[in-house]
N, C-alpha and C positions, 0 to 999 in steps of 0.2 A: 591293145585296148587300155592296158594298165596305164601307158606310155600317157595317150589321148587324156586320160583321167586325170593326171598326174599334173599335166600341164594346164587343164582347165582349172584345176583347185590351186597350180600355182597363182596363174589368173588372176585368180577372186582373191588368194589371199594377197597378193599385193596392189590391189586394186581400192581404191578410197571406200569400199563400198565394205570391206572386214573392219577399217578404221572405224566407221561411224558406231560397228557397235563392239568396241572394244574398249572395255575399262572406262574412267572415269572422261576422260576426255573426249571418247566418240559421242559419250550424254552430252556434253557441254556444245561440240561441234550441231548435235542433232537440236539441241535447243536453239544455236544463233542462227540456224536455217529457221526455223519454226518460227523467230522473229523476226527476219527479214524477206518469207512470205506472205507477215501478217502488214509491213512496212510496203511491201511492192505493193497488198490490197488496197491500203488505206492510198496511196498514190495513184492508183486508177481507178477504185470503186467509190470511194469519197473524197480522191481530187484535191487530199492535202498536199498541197506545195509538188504538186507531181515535177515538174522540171526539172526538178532537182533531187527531192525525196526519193523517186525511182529509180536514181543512177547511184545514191546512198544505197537504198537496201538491196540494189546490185552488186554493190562493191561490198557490202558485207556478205550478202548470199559468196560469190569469189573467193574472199579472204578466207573462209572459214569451212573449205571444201578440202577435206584430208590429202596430201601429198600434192595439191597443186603447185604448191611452191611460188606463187603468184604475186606476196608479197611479205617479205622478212621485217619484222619489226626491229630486231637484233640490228640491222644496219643502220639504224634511225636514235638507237638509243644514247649513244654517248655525245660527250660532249661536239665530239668533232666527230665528224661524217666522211668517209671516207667515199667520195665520188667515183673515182673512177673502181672500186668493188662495186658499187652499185652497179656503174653503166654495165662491167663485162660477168660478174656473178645473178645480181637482183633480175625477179621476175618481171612481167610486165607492170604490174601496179609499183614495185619499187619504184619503177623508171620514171614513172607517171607521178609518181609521189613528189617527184623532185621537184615540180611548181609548187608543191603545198609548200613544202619545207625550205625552199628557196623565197618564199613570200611574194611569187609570182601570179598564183591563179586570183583569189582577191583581187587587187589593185585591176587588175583588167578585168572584173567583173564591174567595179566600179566604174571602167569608162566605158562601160557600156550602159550603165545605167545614166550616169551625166550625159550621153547621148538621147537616151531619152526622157531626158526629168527638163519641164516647164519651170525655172526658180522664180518667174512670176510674180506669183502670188506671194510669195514672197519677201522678192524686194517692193512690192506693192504694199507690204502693210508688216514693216521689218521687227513688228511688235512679238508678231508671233513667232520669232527667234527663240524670245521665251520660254512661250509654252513647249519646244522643241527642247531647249535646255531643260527645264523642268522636269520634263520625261526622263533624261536622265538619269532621275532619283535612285529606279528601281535598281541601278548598275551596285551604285556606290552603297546603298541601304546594303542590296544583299551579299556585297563583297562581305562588308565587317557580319552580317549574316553567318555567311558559310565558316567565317573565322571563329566564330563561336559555338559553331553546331558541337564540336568534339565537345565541348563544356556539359552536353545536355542528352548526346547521345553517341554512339559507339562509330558514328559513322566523323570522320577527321580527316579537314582538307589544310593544306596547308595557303601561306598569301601566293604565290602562282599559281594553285589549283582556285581557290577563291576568284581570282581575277578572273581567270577563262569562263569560271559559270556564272560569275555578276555581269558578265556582255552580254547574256543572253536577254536581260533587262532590256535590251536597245533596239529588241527584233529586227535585227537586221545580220542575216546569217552568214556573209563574206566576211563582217566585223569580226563577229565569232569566233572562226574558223582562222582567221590572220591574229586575235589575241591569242587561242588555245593552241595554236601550233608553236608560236614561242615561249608562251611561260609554261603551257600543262597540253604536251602533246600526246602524252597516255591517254590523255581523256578526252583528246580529239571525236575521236567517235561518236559518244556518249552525249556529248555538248553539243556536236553538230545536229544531231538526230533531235533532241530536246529543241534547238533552237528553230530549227523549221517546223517542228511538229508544233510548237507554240504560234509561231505565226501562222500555219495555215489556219490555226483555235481562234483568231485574231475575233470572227465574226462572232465564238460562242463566249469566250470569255470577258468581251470588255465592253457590251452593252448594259450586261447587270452590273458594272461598280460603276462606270457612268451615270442609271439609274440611281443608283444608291447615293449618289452623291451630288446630284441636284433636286431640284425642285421643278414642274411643270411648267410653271413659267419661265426658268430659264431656260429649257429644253426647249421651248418657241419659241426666244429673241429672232429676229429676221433682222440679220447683218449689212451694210451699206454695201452698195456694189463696190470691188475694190477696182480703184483706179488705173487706168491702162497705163501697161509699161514698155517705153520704148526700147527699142534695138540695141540702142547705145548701151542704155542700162542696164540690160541683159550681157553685154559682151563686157562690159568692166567689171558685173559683180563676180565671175568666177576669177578672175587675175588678181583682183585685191582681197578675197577670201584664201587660195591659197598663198600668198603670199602674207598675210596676216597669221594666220591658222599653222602655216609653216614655220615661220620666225620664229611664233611663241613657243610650240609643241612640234618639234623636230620629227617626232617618230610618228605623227599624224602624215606628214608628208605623203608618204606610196598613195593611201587611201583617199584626201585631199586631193590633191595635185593630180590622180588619173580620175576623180569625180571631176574637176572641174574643168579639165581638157577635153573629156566627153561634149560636154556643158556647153564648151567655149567652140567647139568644131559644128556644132551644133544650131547654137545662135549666131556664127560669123555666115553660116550661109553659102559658103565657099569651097565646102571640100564633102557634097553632098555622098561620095562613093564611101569616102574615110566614116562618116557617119553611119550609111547603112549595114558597112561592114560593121561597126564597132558594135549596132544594135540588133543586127542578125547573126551573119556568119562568126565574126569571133564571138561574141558573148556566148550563143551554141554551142562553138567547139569548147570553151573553158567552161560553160555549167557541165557537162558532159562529164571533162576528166577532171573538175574539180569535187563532182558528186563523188564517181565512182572510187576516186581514191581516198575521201573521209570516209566512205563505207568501208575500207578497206581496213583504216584501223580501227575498227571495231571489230576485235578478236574475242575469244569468252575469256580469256586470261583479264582481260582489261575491260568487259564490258559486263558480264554475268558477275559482278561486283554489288556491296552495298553503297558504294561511293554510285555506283549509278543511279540509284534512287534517290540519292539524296540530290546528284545534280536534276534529276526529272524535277523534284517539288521544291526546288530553287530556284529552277528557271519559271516555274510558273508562278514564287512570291516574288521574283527579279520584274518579270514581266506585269504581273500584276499593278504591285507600287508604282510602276512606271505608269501604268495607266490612269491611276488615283492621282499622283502627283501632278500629272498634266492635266487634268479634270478640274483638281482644288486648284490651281495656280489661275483656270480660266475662270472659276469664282470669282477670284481673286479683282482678274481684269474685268470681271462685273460688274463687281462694286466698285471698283475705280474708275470706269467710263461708263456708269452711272446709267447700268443695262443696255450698253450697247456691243457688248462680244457674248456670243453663247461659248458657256462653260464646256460644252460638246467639242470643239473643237480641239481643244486642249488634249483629248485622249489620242489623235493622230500624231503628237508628236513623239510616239514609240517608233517612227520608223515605217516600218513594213508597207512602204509604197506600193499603189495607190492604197491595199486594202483597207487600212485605217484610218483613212478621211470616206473612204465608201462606207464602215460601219458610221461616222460620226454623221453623213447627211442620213442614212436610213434613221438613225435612233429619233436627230431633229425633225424630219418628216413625220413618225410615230404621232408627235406631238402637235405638228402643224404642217398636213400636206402642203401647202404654200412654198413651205420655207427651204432656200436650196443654199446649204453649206458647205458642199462639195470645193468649192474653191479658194473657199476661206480657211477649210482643214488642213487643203494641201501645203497652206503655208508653213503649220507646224510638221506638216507630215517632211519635206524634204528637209527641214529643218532638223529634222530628228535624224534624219539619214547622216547631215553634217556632224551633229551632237553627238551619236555613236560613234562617228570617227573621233572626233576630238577625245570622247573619251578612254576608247582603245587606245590612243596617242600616250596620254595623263597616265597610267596605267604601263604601260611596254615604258615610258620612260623613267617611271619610282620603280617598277621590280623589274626590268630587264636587266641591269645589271648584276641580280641575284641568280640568273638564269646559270645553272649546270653549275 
């Protein structure tokens, strides 16, 4: 009997389940569960960013389950990475990890998404390039932001850790997730979760600074229909975008070059299987393993931090400004085509396709059921998608060389 007993409490004591309440670390463990059940909620009960949110706070729920061994940060951390420890020591999530770190999973979320993005409206009215550059703002405002927080409070990021959390400015969460993995991949985690959880807020957060920042009548301009664009001009603007955008900003290229090959397989017409896979079956399988393994480094070592806070309410003055800036900018082009662009559309150029040309028609309709600027948004809204690239690019290529 003694025997029976003996081995049942061997059992439990080396079972995950003595870790979780032992000492300081099992609290820390029982807390990142605690948060990545409340993250898997908010992914199925309110629908923020589930696609991807939910394979996150799987991959954190995983990472942070005592003696799984699932994923070693320790292999990740030096300057050089020792592959093949990974392949024949690292857990599953190590293995898996190797697209993030390789700068794999991104770029091919991106030609999935140039698989399905219309550039249209677009090159129909190349104005709103602009208001997509524009949006920008909030990147670079709150880089030199976070570079001056330590000034003012106890919370200190240095220019790599700053770069990671001023992307989130661009909502657009592959961008993120490809700058923070090379300059601040501790914080991989933290920024990833911030950066989706912002864009899924897309609807709650950026109708009131939109409000705030016009007037009723320009919230009811009704915009000229934009002009139809042919075949032609759909299939040369992705080859002379990247090829422009590449030249200039070398490390834009991965992100570029697989948007606009999506783009370009897309509008030729001709390789309709390559397409659907690119916009089903692959882009599935990569939100998949590219969620689960950024949840993955969100460990409590690197994530139950104050540096996590202060990325939370950076990424949302990152994403804010970005939205203000593209809002004033469409003033802007107000008063300069003399009320013929509503200032509304301006706020889609954050990125976060479609959502953010869908808040910019509901806000214009508020104003004037009539008026339908959904296609006029979309212009800065893809626009914002390229912007975000470019500016990850500008970024990975002034501090990549400080990298390790």
């Amino acid at each position: 009997m003694s025997i029976f007993l003996d081995t049942i409490k061997s059992i439990f004591t080396d079972s995950g389940f003595a870790q979780l309440f032992a000492g300081t670390d099992g609290i820390k463990s029982l807390i990142m569960l605690a948060i990545a059940g409340f993250l898997v909620w908010l992914a199925i009960k309110k629908q923020f960013e589930p696609l991807l949110l939910l394979s996150i706070a799987f991959g954190m729920l995983l990472t942070n389950l005592p003696i799984a061994g699932l994923y070693h940060p320790s292999m990740f951390n030096g300057a050089e990475v020792d592959y093949m420890e990974v392949l024949h020591n690292g857990g599953l999530l190590d293995i898996l990890y190797l697209g993030v770190k390789l700068g794999i999973y991104p770029p091919l979320i991106f030609l999935g998404i140039g698989a399905m993005t219309d550039f249209g409206p677009l090159i129909a009215n190349p104005k709103s390039f602009l208001l997509g550059a524009a949006a920008q703002a909030g990147i670079f405002f709150t880089f030199v932001g976070a570079m001056a927080l330590g000034e003012f409070t106890p919370i200190q990021f240095n220019a790599l850790e700053a770069a990671g959390i001023a992307i989130i400015g661009g909502a657009d969460g592959p961008t993120a997730i490809q700058v923070a993995r090379q300059l601040s991949p501790h914080l991989l985690g933290s920024i990833a979760v911030a950066a989706y959880s912002y864009m899924a807020l897309v609807p709650v957060i950026q109708p009131p600074i939109m409000r705030a920042l016009t007037t009723k009548k320009e919230r009811a301009v009704v915009m000229e229909q934009l002009r139809p664009v042919s075949k032609t001009e759909k299939m040369i603007f992705p080859v002379v975008v990247t090829l422009i955008i590449s030249l200039l900003i070398p490390d834009s290229a991965p992100l570029i070059g697989m948007l606009m090959l999506g783009n370009l397989m897309k509008e030729s017409g001709v390789v309709d299987r390559l397409v659907k896979t690119a916009q089903n079956e692959l882009m599935n399988i990569v939100t998949i393993f590219l969620g689960v393994t950024v949840g993955a480094t969100a460990q409590a070592e690197t994530f139950l931090t104050a540096q996590t806070v202060g990325i939370v309410l950076l990424g949302l003055v990152a994403f804010s400004i970005g939205t203000a800036a593209g809002v004033l900018f469409g003033k802007l082009m107000y008063i300069a085509t003399k009320g013929k662009v509503n200032p509304l559309i301006g706020s889609a150029g954050v990125s976060a396709v479609p959502m953010a040309a869908r808040v910019s028609q509901k806000v214009g309709q508020e104003e004037n059921p009539t008026n339908y600027l959904l296609m006029h948004a979309m212009g800065p809204n893809v626009s914002g998608v390229i912007g975000s690239a470019v500016a990850a690019g500008v970024l990975l290529q002034i501090l990549g060389p400080y990298v390790g």
